[in-house]
Biotite code that builds the C-alpha atoms (Angstrom):
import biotite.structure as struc

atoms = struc.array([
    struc.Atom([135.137, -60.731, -93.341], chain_id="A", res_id=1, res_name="UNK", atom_name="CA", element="C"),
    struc.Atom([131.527, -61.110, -93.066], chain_id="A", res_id=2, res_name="UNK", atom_name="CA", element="C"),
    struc.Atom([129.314, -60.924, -89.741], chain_id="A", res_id=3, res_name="UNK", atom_name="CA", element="C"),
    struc.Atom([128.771, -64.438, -89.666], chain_id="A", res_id=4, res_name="UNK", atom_name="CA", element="C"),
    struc.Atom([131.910, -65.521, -90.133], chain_id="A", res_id=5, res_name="UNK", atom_name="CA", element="C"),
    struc.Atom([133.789, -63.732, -87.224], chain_id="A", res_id=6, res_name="UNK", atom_name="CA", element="C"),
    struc.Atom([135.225, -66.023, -84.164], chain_id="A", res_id=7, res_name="UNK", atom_name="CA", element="C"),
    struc.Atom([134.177, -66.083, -80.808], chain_id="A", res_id=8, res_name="UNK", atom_name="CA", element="C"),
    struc.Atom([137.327, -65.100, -80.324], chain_id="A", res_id=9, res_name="UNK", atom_name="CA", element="C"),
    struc.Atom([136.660, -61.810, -81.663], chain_id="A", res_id=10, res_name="UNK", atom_name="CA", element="C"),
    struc.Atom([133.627, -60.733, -79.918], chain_id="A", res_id=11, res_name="UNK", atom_name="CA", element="C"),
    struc.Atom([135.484, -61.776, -76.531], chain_id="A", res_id=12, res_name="UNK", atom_name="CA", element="C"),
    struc.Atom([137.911, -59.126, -77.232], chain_id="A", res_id=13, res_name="UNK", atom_name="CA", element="C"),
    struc.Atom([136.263, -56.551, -78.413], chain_id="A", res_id=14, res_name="UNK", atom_name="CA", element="C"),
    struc.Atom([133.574, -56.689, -74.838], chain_id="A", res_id=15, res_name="UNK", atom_name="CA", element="C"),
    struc.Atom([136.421, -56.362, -72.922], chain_id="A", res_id=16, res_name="UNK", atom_name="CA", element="C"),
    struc.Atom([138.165, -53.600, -74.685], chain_id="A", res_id=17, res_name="UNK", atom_name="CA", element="C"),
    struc.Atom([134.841, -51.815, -74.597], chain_id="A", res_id=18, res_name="UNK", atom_name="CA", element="C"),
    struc.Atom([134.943, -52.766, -70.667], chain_id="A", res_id=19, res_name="UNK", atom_name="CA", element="C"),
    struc.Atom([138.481, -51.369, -69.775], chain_id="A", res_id=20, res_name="UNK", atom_name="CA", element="C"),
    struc.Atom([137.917, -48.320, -71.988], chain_id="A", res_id=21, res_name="UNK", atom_name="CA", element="C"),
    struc.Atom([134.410, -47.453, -69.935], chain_id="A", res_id=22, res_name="UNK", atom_name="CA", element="C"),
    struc.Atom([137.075, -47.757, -66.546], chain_id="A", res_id=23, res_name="UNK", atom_name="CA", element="C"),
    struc.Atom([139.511, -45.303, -68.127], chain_id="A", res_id=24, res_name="UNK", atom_name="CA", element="C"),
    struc.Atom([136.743, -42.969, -69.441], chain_id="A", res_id=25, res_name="UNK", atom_name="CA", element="C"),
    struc.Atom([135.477, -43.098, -65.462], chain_id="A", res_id=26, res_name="UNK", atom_name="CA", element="C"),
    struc.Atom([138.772, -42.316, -64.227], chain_id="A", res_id=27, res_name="UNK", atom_name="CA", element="C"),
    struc.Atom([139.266, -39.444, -66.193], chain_id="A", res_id=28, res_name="UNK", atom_name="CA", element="C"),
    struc.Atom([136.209, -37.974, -65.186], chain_id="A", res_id=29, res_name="UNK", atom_name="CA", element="C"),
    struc.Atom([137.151, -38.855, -61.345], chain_id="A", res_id=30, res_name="UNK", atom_name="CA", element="C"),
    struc.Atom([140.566, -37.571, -62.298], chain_id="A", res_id=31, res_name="UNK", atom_name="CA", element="C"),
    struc.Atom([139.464, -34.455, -63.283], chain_id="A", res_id=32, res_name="UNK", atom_name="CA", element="C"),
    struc.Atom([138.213, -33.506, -60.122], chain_id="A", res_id=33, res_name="UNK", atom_name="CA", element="C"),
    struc.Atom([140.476, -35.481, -57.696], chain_id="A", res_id=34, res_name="UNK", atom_name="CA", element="C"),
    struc.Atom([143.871, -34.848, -59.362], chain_id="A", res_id=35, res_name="UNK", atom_name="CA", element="C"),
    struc.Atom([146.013, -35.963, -56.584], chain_id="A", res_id=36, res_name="UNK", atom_name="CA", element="C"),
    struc.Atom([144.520, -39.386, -55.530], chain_id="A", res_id=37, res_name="UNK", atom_name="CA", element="C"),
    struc.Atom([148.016, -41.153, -56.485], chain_id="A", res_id=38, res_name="UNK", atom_name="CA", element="C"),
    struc.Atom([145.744, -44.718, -56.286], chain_id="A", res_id=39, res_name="UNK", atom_name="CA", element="C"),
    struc.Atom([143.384, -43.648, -58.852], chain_id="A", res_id=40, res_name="UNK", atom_name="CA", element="C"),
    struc.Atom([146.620, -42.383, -61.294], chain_id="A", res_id=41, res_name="UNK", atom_name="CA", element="C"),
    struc.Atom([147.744, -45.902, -60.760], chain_id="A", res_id=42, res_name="UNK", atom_name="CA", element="C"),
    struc.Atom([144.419, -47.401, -61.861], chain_id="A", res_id=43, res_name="UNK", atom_name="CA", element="C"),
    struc.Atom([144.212, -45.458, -64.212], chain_id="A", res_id=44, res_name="UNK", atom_name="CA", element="C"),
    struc.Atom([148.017, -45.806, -65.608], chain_id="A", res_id=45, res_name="UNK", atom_name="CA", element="C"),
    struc.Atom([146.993, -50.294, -64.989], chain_id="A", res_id=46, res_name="UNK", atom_name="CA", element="C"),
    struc.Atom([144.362, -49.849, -67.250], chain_id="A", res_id=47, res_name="UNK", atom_name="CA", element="C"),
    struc.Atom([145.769, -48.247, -70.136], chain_id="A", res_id=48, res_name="UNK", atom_name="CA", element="C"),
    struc.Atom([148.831, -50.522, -70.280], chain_id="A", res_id=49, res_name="UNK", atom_name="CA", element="C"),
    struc.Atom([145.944, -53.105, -70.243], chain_id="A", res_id=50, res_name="UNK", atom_name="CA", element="C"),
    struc.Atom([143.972, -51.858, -72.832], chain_id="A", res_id=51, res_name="UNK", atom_name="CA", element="C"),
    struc.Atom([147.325, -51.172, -74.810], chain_id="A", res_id=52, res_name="UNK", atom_name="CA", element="C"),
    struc.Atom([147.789, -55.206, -74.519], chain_id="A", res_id=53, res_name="UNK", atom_name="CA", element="C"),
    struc.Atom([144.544, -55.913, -75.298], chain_id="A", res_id=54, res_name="UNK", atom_name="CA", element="C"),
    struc.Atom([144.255, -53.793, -78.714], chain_id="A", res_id=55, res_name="UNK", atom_name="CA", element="C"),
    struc.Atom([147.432, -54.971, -79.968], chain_id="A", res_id=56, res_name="UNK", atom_name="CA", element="C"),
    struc.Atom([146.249, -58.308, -79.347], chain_id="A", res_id=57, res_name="UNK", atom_name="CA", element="C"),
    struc.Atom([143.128, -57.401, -81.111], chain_id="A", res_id=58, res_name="UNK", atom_name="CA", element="C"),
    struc.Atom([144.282, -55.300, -83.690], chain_id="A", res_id=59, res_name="UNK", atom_name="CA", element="C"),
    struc.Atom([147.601, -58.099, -84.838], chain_id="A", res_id=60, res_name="UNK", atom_name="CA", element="C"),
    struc.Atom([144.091, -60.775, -85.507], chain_id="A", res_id=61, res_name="UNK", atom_name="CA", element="C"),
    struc.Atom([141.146, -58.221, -86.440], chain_id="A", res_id=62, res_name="UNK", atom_name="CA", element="C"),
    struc.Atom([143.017, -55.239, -87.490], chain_id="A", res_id=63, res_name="UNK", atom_name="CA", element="C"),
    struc.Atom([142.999, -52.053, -86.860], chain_id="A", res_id=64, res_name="UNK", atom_name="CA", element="C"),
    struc.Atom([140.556, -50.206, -83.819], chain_id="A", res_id=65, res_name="UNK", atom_name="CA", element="C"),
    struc.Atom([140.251, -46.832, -82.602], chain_id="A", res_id=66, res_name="UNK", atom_name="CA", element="C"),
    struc.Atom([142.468, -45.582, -80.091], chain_id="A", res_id=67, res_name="UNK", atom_name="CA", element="C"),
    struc.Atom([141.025, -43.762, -76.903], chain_id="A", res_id=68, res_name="UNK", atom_name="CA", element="C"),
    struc.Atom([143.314, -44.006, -73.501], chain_id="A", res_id=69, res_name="UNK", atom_name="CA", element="C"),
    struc.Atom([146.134, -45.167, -74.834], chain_id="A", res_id=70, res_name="UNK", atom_name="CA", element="C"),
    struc.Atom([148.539, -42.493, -73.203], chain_id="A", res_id=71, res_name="UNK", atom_name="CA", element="C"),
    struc.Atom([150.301, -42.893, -69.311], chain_id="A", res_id=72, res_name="UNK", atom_name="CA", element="C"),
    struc.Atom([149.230, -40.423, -67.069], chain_id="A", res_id=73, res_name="UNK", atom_name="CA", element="C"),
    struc.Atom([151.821, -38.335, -65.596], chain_id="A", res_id=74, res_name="UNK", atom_name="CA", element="C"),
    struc.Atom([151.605, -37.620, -61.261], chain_id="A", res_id=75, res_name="UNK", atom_name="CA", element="C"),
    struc.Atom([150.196, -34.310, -62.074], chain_id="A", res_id=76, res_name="UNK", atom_name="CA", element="C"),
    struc.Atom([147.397, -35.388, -64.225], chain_id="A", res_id=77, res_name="UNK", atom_name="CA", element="C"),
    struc.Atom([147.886, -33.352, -67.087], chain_id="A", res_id=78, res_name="UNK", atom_name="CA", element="C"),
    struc.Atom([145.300, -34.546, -69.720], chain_id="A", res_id=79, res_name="UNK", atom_name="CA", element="C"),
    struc.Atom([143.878, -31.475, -70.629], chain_id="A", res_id=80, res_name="UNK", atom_name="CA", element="C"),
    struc.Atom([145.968, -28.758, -70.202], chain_id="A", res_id=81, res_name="UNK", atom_name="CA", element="C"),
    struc.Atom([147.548, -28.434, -72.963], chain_id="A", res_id=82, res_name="UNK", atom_name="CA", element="C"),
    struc.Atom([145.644, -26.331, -75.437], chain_id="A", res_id=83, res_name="UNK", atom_name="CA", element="C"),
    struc.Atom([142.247, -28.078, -77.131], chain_id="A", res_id=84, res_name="UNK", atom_name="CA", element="C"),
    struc.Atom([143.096, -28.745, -81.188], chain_id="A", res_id=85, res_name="UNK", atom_name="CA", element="C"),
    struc.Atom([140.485, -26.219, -81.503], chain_id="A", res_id=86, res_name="UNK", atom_name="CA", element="C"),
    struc.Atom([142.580, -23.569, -79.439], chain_id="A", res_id=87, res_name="UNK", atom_name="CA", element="C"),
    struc.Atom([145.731, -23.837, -82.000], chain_id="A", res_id=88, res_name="UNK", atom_name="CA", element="C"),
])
């Protein structure tokens, strides 16, 4: 599929994917430092159902994307500690 011959359609998509991935990038960084703001676990929980819908919505037109935020947050925020890939 060439440049010029993608749909608006598309481009639409992809913005806001980019959008709700900057929010969940934001919230983990707030997360990380305010680990037991329940609001901001639900946020951040909202948007990655969200971006879920979106990028199989994307990915069943365009194909396939990278994934980043796709994972639920558990109500002790436990992104990160588990051992890095590095640490294995």
């Amino acid at each position: 599929m060439s440049h010029t011959q993608l749909p608006d359609e598309y481009y639409k998509l992809l913005e806001e994917l980019q959008a709700v991935d900057f929010v969940l990038v934001e919230l983990t960084l707030y997360l990380d430092t305010h680990p037991n703001d329940m609001q901001a676990l639900q946020q951040f929980n909202q948007y990655a159902a969200y971006s879920k819908q979106l990028r199989q919505t994307f990915e069943a037109k365009f194909g396939m994307l990278t994934q980043y935020g796709g994972s639920f947050a558990d109500a002790n925020w436990s992104w990160g500690t588990a051992p890095w890939p590095w640490q294995v």
